[in-house]
N, C-alpha and C positions, 0 to 999 in steps of 0.2 A: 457619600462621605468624602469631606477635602481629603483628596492625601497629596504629600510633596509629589510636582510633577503632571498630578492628574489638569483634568481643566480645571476651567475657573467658569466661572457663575454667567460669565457673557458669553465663551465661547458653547456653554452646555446650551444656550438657549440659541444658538447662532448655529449647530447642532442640528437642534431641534426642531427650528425653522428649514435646514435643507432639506429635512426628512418628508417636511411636510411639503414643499416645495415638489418633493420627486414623486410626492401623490404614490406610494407605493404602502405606507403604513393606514391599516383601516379600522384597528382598534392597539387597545394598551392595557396591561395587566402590572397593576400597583401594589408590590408585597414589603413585607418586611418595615411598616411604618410604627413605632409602638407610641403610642400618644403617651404613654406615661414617661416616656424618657426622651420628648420632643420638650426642648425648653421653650416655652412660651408661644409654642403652635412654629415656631419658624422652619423645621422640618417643613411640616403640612404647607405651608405656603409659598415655600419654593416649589416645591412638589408641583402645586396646584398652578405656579407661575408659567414653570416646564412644561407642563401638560398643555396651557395655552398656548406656548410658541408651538408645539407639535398640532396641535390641530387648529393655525393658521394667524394667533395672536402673532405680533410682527410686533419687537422691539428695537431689533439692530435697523444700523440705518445701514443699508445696502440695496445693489437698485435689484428690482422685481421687475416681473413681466409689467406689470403697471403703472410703475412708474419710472424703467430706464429707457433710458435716452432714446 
C-alpha cells in the first residue's frame, strides 16, 4: 500500500533486485491479496512485477556483475 513517504514503485523493485543480487532470499510468502477489492488485477500485477525483480527480472538500469564496467 502507497503511503506518504513510503517507497515508490522503482525504488520497491530496485529493492527487490538487491535482494536477489545478495542471493540470500530462497523463497516468498504472498498474504493478505483480496481479488475482490484489487481494482482491475493492478494489485496482482505489481505484485507479480515485484516478485520478478526478486527472483532476478532486472528493470533498473544499474551496473551488475555482468554488465559493469
Amino acid at each position: 500500500t502507497m503511503v506518504p513517504g513510503g517507497a515508490t514503485y522503482r525504488e520497491a523493485h530496485l529493492i527487490m533486485e538487491l535482494l536477489n543480487d545478495s542471493g540470500i532470499v530462497h523463497s516468498l510468502d504472498i498474504v493478505e491479496l483480496n481479488p475482490f477489492l484489487d481494482e482491475r488485477g493492478r494489485t496482482a500485477r505489481s505484485v507479480v512485477e515485484l516478485i520478478g525483480s526478486l527472483f532476478g527480472q532486472q528493470i533498473t538500469d544499474r551496473p551488475t556483475p555482468t554488465n559493469a564496467m
